[in-house]
Backbone as JSON, one array per atom type, in Angstrom:
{
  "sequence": "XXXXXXXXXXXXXXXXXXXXXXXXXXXXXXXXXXXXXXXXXXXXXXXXXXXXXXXXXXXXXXXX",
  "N": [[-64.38, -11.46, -62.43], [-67.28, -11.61, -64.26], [-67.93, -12.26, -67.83], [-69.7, -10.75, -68.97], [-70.15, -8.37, -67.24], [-67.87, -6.55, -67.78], [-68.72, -4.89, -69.86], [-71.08, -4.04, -68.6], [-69.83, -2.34, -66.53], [-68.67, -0.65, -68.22], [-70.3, 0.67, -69.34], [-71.61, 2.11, -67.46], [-72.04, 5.45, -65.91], [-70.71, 6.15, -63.65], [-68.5, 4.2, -63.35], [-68.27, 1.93, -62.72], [-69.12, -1.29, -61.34], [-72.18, -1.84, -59.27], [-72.01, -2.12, -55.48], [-73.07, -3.9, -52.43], [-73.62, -2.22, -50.23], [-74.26, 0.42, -51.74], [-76.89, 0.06, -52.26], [-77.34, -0.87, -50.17], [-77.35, 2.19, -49.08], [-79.46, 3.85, -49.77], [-81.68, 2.71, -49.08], [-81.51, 2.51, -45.97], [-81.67, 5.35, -45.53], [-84.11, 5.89, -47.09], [-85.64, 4.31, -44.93], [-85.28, 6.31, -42.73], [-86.57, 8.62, -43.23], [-90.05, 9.24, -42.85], [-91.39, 10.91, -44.21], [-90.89, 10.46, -46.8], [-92.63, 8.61, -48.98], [-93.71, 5.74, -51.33], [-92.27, 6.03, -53.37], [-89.83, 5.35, -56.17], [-86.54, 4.21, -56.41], [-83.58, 4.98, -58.5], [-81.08, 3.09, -58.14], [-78.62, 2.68, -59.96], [-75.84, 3.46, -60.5], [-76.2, 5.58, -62.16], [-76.6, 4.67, -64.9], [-79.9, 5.31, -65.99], [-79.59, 7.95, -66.13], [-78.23, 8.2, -68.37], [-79.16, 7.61, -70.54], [-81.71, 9.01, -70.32], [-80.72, 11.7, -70.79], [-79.53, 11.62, -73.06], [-77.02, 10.68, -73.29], [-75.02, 10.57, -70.63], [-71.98, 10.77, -70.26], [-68.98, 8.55, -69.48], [-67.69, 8.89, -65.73], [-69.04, 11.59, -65.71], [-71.06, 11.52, -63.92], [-69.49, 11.19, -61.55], [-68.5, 13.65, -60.9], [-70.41, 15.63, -61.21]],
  "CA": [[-65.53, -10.73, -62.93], [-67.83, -12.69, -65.3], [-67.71, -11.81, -68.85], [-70.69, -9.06, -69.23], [-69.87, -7.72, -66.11], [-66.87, -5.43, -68.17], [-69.11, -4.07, -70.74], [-71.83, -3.27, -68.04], [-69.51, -1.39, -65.56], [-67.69, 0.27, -69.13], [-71.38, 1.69, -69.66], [-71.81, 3.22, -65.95], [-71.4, 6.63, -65.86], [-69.95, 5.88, -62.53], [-67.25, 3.93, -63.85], [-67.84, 0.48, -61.72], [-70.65, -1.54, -60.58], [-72.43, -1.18, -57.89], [-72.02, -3.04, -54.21], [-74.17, -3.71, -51.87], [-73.4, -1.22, -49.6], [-74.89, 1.43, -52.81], [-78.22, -0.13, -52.1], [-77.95, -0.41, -48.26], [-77.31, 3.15, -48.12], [-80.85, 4.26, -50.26], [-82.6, 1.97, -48.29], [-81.64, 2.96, -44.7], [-82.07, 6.81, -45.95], [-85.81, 5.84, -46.81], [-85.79, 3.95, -43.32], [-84.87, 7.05, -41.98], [-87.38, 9.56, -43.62], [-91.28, 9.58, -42.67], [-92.5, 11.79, -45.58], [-90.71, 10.02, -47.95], [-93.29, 7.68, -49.22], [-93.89, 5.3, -52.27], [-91.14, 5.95, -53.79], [-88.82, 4.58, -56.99], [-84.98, 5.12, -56.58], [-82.88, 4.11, -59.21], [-79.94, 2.58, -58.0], [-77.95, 2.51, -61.19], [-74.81, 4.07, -61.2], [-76.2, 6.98, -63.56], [-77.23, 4.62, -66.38], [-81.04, 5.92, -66.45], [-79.43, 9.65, -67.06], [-77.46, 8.3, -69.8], [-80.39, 7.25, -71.36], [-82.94, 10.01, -70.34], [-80.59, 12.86, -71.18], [-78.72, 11.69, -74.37], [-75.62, 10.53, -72.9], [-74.03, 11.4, -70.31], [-70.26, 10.05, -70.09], [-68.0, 7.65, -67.61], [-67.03, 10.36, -64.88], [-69.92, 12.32, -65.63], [-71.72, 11.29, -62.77], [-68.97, 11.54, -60.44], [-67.73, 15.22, -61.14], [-71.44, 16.22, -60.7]],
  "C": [[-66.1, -11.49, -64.12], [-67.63, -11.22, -66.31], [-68.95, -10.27, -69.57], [-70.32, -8.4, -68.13], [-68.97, -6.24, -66.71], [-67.59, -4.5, -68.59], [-70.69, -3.43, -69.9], [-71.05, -2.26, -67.27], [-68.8, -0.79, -66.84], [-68.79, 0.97, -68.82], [-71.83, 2.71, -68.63], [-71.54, 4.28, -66.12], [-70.27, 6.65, -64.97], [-68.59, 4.92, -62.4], [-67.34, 2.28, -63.29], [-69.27, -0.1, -61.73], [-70.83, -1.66, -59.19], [-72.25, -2.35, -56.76], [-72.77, -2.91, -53.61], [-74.76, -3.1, -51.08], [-74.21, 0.08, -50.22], [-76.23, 1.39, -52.2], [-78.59, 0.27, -50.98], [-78.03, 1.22, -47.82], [-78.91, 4.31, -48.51], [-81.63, 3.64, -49.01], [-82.44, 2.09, -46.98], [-81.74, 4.47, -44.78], [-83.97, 7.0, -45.84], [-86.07, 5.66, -45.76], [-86.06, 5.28, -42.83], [-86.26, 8.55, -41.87], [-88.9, 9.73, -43.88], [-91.67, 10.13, -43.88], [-92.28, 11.47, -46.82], [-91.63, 8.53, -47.98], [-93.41, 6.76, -50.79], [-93.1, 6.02, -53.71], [-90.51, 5.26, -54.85], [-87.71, 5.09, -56.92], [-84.33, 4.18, -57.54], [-81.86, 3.8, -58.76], [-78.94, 1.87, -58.89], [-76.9, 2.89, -61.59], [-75.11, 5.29, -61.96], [-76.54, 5.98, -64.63], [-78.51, 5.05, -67.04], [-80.75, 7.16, -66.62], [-79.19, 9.28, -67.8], [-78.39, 7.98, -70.68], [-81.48, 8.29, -71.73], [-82.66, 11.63, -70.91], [-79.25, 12.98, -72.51], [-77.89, 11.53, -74.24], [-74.69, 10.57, -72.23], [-72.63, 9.98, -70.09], [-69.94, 9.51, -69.15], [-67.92, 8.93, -67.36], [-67.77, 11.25, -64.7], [-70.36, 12.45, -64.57], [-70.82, 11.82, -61.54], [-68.21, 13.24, -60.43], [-69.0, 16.3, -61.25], [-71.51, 16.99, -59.37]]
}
């Protein structure tokens, strides 16, 4: 694991970073869904909550 790599997956809510599998599974969801149009998904682990709602914690995300 390169050397920022630690202190980005510490900051995740989600505890890890993400694979590519995370992405593929947004992106064949949209595939999938006609009415969903123009669209932004964050694919972030939870770091834009931790930002947008003051914090939220490792684990947070996953105990949602």
């Amino acid at each position: 694991m390169r050397p920022g790599s630690l202190a980005i997956r510490d900051s995740t809510p989600l505890g890890r970073l993400g694979r590519p599998e995370d992405v593929a599974t947004a992106v064949v969801h949209l595939m999938q869904a006609p009415w969903i149009t123009g669209q932004v998904v964050m694919a972030d682990g939870g770091s834009s909550l931790s930002s947008a709602r003051g914090g939220i914690r490792r684990g947070d995300a996953a105990r949602a």
